[in-house]
Backbone bond lengths (Angstrom), bond angles and torsions (degrees), N, CA, C in turn:
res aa  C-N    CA-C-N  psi(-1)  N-CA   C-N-CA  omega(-1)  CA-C   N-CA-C  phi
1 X - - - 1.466 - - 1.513 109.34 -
2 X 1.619 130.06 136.08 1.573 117.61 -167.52 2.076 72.06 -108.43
3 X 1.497 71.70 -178.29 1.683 112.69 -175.46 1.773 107.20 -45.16
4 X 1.815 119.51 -53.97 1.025 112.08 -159.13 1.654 102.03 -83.07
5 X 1.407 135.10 -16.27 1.103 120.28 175.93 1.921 111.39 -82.04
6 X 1.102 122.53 -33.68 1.378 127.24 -166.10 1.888 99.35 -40.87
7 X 1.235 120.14 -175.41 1.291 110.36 178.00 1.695 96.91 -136.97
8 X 1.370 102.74 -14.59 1.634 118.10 161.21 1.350 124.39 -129.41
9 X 1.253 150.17 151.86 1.042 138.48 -174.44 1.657 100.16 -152.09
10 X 1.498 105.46 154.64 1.648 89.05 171.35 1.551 97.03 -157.95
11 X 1.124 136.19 108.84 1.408 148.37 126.61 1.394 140.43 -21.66
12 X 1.296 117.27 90.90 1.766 112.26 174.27 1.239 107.44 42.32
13 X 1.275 126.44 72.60 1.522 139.71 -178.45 1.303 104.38 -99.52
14 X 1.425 112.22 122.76 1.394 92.46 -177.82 2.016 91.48 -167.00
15 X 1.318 121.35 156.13 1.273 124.89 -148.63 1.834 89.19 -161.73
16 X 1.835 103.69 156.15 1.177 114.10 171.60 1.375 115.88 -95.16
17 X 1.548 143.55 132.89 1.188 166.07 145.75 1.208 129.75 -80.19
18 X 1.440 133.94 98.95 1.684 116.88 161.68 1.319 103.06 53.81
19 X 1.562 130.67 47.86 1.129 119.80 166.56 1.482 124.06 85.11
20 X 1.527 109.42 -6.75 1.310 93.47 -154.76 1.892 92.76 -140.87
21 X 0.893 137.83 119.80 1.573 144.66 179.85 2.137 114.90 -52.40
22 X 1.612 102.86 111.43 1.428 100.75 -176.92 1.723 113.12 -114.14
23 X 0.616 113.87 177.20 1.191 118.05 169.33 1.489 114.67 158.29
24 X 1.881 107.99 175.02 1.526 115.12 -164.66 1.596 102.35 -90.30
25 X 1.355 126.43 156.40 1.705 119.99 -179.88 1.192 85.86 -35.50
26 X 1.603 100.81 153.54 1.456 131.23 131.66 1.703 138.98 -2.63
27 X 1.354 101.48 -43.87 1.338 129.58 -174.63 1.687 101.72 29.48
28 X 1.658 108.76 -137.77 1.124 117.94 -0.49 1.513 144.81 -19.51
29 X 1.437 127.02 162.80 1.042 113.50 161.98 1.990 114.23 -142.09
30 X 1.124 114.93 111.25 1.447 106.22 -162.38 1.586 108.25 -127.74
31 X 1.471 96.74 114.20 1.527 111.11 158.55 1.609 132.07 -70.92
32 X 1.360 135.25 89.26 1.156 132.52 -167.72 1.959 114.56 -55.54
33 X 1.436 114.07 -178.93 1.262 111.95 122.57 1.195 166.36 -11.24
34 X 0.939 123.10 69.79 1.977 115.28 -148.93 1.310 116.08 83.98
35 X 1.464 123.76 44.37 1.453 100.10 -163.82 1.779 94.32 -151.80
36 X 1.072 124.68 136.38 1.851 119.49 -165.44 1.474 92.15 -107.65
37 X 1.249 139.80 133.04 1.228 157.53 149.10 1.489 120.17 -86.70
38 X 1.268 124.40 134.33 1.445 129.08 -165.43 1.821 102.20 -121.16
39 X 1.595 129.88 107.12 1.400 121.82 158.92 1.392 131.20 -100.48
40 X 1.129 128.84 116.82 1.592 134.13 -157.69 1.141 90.99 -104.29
41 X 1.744 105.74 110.71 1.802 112.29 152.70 1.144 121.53 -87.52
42 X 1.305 126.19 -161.71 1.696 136.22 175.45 1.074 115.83 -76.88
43 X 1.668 125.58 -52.67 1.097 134.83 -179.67 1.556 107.30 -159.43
44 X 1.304 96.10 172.08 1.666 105.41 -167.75 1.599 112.23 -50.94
45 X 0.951 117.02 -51.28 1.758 122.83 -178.61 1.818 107.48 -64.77
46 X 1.490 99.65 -22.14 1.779 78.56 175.93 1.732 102.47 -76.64
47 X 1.524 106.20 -53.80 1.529 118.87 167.43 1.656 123.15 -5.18
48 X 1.710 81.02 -57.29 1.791 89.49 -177.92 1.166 115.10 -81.10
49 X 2.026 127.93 -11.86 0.863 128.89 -154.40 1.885 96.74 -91.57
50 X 1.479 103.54 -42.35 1.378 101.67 158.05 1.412 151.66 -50.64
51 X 1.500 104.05 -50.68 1.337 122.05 141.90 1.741 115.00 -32.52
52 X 1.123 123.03 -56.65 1.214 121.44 -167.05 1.922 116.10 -74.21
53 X 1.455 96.35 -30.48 1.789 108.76 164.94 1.258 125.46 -79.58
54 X 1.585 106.49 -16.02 1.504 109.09 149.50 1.491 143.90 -62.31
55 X 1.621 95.35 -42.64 1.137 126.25 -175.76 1.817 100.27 -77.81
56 X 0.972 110.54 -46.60 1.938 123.42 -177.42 1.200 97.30 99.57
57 X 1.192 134.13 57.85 1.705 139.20 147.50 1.110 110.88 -101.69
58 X 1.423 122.84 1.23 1.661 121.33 174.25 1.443 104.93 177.91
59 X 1.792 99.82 149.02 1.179 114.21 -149.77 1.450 117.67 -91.76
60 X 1.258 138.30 139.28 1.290 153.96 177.94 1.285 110.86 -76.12
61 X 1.414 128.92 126.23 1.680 127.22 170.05 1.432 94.16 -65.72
62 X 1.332 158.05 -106.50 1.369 163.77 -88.61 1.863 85.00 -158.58
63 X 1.599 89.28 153.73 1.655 104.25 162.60 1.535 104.52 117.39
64 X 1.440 94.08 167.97 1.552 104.63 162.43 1.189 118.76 -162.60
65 X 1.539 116.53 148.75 1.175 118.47 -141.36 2.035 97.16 -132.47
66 X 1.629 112.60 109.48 1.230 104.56 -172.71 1.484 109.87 -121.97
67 X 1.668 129.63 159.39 1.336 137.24 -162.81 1.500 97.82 -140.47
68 X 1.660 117.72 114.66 1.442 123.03 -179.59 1.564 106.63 53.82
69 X 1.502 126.98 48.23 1.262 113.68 177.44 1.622 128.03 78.42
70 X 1.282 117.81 0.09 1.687 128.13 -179.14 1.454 112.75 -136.06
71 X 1.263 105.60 121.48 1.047 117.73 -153.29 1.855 97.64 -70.50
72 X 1.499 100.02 158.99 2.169 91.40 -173.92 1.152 85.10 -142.69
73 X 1.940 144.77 17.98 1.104 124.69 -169.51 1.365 113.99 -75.11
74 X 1.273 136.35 16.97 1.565 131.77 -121.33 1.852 88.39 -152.43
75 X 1.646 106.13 -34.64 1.848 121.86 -143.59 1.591 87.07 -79.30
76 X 1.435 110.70 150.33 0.996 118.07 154.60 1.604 114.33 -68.55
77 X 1.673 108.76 169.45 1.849 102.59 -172.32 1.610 109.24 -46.52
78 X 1.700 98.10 -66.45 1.251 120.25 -175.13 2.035 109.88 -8.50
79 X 1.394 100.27 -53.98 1.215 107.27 -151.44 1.597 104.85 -99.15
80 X 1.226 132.98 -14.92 1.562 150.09 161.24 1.329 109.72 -58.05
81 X 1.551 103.85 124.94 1.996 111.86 -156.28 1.616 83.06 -97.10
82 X 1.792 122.89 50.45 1.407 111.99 152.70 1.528 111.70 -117.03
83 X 1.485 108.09 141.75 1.315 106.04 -171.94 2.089 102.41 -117.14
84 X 1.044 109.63 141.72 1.175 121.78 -172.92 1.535 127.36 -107.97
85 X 1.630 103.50 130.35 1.595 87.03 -178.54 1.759 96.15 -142.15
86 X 1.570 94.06 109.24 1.109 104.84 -168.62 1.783 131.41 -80.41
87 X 1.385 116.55 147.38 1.335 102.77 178.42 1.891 151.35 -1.07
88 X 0.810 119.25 81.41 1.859 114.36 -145.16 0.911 119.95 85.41
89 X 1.669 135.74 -6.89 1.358 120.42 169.59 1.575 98.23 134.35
90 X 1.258 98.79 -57.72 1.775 121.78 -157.51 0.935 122.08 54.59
91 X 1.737 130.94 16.35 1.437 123.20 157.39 1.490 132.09 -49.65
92 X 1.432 86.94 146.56 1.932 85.37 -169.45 1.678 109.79 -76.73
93 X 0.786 93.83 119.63 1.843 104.73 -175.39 1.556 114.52 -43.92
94 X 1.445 117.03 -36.22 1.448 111.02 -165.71 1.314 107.44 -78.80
95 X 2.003 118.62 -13.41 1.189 106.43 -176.87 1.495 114.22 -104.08
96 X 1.710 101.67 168.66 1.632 81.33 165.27 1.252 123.43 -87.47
97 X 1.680 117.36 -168.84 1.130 135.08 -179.52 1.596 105.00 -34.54
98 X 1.796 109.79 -70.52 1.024 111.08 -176.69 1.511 129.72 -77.50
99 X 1.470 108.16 6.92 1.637 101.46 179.19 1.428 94.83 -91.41
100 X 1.070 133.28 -56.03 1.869 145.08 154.56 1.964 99.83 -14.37
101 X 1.116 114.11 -42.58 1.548 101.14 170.21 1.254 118.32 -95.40
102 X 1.590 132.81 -3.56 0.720 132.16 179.53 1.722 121.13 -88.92
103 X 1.624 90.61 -34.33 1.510 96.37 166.40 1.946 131.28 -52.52
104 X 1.376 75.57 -38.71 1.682 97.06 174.23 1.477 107.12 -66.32
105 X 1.140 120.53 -41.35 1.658 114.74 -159.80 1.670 104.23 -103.58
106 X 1.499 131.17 -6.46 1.174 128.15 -169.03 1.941 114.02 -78.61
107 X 1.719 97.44 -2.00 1.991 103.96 -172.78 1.490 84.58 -61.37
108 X 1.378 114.53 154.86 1.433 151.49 -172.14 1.305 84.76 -8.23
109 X 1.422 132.87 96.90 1.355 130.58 153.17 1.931 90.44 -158.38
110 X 1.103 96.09 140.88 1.940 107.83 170.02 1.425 104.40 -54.30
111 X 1.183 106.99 -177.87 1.413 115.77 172.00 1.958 126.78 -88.28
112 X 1.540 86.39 -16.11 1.496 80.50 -178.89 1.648 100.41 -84.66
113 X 1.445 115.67 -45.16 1.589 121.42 169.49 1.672 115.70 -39.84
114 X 1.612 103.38 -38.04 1.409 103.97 168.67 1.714 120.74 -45.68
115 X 1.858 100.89 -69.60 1.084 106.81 -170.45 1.603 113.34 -71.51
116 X 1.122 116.30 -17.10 1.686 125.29 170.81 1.612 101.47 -60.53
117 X 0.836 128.78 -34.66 1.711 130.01 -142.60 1.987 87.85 -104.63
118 X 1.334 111.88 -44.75 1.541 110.95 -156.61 1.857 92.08 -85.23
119 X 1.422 109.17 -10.17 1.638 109.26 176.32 1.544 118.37 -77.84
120 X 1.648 83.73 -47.54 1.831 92.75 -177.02 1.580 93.02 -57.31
121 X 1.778 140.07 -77.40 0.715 151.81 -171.89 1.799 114.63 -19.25
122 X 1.547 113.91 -35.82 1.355 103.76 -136.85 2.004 71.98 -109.24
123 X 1.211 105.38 -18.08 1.561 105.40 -171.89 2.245 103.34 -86.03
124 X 1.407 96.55 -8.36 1.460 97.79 -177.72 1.326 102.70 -97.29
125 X 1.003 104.73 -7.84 2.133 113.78 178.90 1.084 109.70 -98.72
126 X 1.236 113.62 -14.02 2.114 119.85 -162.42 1.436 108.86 29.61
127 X 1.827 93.05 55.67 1.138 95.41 152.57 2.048 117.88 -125.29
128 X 1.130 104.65 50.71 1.527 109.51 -172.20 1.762 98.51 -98.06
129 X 1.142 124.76 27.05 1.126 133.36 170.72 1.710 120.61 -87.98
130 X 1.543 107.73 -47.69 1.460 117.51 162.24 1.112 110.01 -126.27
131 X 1.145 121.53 71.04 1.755 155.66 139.03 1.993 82.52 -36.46
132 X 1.033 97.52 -88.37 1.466 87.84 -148.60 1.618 106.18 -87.75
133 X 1.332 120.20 31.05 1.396 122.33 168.65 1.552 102.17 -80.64
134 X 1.718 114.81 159.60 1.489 123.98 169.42 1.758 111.72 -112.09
135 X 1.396 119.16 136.63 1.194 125.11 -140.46 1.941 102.97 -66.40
136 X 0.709 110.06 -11.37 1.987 111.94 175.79 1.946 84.83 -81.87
137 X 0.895 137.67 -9.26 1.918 120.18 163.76 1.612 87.96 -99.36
138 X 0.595 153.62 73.55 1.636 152.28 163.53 1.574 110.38 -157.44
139 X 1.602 94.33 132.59 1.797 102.84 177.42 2.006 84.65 -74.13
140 X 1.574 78.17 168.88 1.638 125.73 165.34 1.884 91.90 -22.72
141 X 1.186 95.32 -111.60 1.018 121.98 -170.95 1.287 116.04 -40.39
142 X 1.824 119.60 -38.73 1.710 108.07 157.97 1.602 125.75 -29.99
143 X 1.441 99.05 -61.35 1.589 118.64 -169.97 1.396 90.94 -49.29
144 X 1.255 121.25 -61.16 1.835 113.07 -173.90 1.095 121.82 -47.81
145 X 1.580 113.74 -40.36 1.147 102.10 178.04 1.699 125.53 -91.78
146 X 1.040 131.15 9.80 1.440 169.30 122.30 1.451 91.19 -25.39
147 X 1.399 123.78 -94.97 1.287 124.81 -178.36 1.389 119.40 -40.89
148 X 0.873 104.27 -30.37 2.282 102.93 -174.73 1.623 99.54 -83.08
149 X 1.596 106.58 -34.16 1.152 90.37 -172.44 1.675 103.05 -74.54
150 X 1.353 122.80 -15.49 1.725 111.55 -161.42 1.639 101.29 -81.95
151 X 1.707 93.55 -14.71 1.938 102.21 -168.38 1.413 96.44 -72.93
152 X 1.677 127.41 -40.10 1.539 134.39 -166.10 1.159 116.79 -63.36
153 X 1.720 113.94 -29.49 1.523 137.02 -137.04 2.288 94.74 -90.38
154 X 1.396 84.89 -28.89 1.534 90.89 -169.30 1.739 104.98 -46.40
155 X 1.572 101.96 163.46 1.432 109.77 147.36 1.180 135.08 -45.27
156 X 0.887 142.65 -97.90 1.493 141.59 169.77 1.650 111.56 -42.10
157 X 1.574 91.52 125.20 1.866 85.64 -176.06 1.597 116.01 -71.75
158 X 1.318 90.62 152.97 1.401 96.62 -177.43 1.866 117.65 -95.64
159 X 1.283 97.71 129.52 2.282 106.16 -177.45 1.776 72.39 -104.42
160 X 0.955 139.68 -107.56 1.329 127.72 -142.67 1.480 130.74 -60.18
161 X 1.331 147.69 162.62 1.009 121.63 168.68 2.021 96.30 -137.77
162 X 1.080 105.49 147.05 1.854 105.39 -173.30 1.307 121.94 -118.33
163 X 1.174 115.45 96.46 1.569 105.16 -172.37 1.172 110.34 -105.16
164 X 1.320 106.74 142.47 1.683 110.08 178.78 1.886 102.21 -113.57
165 X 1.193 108.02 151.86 1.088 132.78 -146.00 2.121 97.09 -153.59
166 X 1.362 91.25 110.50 1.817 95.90 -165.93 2.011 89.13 -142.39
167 X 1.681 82.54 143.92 1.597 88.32 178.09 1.941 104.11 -67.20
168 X 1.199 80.47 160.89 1.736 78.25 -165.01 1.183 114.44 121.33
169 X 1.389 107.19 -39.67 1.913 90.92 -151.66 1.608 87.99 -131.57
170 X 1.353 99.43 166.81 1.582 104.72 -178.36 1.585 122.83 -54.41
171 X 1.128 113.45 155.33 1.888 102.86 -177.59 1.533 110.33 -76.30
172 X 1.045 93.83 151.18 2.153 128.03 -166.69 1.907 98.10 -68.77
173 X 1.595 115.55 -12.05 1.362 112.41 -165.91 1.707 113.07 -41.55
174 X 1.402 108.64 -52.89 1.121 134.58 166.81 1.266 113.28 -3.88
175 X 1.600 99.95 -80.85 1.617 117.14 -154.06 1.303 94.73 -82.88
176 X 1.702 133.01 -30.07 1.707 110.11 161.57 1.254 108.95 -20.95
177 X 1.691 91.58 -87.07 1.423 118.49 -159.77 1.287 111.30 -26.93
178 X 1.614 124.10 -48.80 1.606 126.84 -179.45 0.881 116.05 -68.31
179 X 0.977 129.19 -25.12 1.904 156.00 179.25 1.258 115.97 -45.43
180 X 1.252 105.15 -58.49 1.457 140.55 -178.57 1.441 135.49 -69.03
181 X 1.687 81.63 -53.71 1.620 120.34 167.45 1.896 109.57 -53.84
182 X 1.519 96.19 -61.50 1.597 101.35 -171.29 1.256 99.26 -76.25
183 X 1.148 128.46 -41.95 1.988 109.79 179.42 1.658 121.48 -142.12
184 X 1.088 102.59 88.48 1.599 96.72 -151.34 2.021 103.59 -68.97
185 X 1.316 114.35 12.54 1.092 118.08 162.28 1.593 120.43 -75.79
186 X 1.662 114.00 -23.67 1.181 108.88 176.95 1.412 116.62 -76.86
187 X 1.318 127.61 164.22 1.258 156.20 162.10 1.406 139.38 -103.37
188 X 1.727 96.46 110.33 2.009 101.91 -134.10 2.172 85.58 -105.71
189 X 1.371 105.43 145.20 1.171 110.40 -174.81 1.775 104.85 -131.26
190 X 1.481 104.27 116.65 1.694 97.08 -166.99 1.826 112.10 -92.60
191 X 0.592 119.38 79.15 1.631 104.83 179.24 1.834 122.83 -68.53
192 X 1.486 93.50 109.21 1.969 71.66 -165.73 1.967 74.20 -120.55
193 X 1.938 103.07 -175.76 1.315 109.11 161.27 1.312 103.93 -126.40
194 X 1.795 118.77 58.75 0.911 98.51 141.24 1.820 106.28 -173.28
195 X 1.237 109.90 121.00 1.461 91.98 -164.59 1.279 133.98 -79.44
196 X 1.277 125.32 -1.16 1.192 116.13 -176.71 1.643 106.41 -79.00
197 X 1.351 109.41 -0.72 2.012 113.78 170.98 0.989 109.65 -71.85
198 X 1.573 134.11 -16.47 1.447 138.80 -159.33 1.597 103.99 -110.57
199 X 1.412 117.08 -49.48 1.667 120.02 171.02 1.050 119.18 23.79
200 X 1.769 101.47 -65.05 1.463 94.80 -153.07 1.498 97.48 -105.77
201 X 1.058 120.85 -10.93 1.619 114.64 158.90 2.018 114.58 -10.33
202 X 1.487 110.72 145.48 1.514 84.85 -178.01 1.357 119.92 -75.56
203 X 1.737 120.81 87.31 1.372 116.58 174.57 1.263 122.01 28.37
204 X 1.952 115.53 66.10 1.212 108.36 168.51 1.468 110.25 -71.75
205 X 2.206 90.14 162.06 1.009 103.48 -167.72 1.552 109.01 -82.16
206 X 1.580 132.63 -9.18 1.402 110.96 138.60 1.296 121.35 -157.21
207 X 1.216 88.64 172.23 1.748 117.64 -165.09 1.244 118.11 -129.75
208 X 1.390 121.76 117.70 1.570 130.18 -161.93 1.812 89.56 -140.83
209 X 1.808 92.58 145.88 1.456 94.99 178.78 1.704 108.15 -128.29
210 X 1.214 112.85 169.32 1.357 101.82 176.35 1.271 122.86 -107.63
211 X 1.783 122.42 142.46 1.445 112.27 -150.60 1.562 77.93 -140.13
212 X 1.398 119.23 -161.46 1.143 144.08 160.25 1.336 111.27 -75.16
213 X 2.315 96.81 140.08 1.281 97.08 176.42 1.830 102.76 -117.47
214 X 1.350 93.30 161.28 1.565 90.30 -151.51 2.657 85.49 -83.41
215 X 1.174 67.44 167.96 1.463 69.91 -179.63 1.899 121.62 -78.42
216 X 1.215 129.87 145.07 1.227 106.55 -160.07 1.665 113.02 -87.00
């Protein structure tokens, strides 16, 4: 697969740790279309630390990081076509289902586009059932899919989607599956720290872990 088809791509990624330089192979490394990618860190805090240089909440020593061919290593979050659905969900508890999608979908859009956008959304998840449930009444796997839908709901459409997956919290199987389910054009990237949670995932076709990068 070259650079302009991938729907993620990632280049000599690599970041400082505890002293000590990490990062993902060399690659290239490119997640297509339809296609689930699995990254195994050390432990949960590097996990998130990746996750978070994906996302652009924190900064990368070396690398570059591109979406459909354009490079976003540079973009603030806002504007990076990755959408995130983090460990347990991370919905805010005090709201409901649908204020939690609404937050997501209200960036520069009116209010009727709001509630238009969080309907279509919640009716493509079949989840318009607990619209107005709060996420402690929700199984496992609701909340996930709750979350993918609040990640979809944003402004800017989303090609990637990033799930993190941390010991602790329930498994990420979920939000594949919805992942997949709602647009099998997207391109789902799992970051967990620890792989035997992922196993049975359907045998993606890859899996890259993060090791040490040697100094240049």
């Amino acid at each position: 697969m070259n650079g302009t088809d991938a729907s993620l791509r990632i280049d000599g990624l690599s970041w400082e740790a505890g002293g000590r330089r990490r990062g993902v192979p060399p690659g290239p490394l490119s997640v297509g279309s339809g296609q689930t990618a699995v990254i195994v860190a050390g432990d949960t805090a590097e996990a998130e630390v990746l996750a978070d240089i994906l996302l652009g909440l924190d900064w990368r020593f070396r690398g570059k990081i591109s979406v459909n061919g354009q490079e976003i290593t540079m973009r603030p979050p806002e504007e990076r076509e990755i959408g995130l659905v983090p460990a347990g969900g991370g919905l805010l508890p005090q709201l409901t289902v649908e204020r939690n999608l609404v937050l997501a979908a209200r960036e520069h859009r009116g209010s009727s586009q709001v509630h238009g956008r969080v309907g279509f959304m919640a009716a493509r998840m079949r989840i318009e059932g607990f619209l107005h449930a709060r996420p402690h009444e929700l199984a496992h796997d609701e909340r996930l899919t709750v979350a993918l839908a609040r990640a979809l709901c944003r402004h800017r459409p989303v090609k990637v989607v990033l799930v993190e997956d941390h010991t602790g919290a329930g498994p990420c199987h979920a939000a594949v599956s919805a992942a997949m389910g709602a647009d099998p054009s997207l391109a789902v990237v799992v970051v967990t720290d620890d792989r035997t949670r992922v196993a049975s995932l359907a045998s993606p076709a890859l899996l890259w872990e993060v090791g040490d990068v040697a100094e240049p």
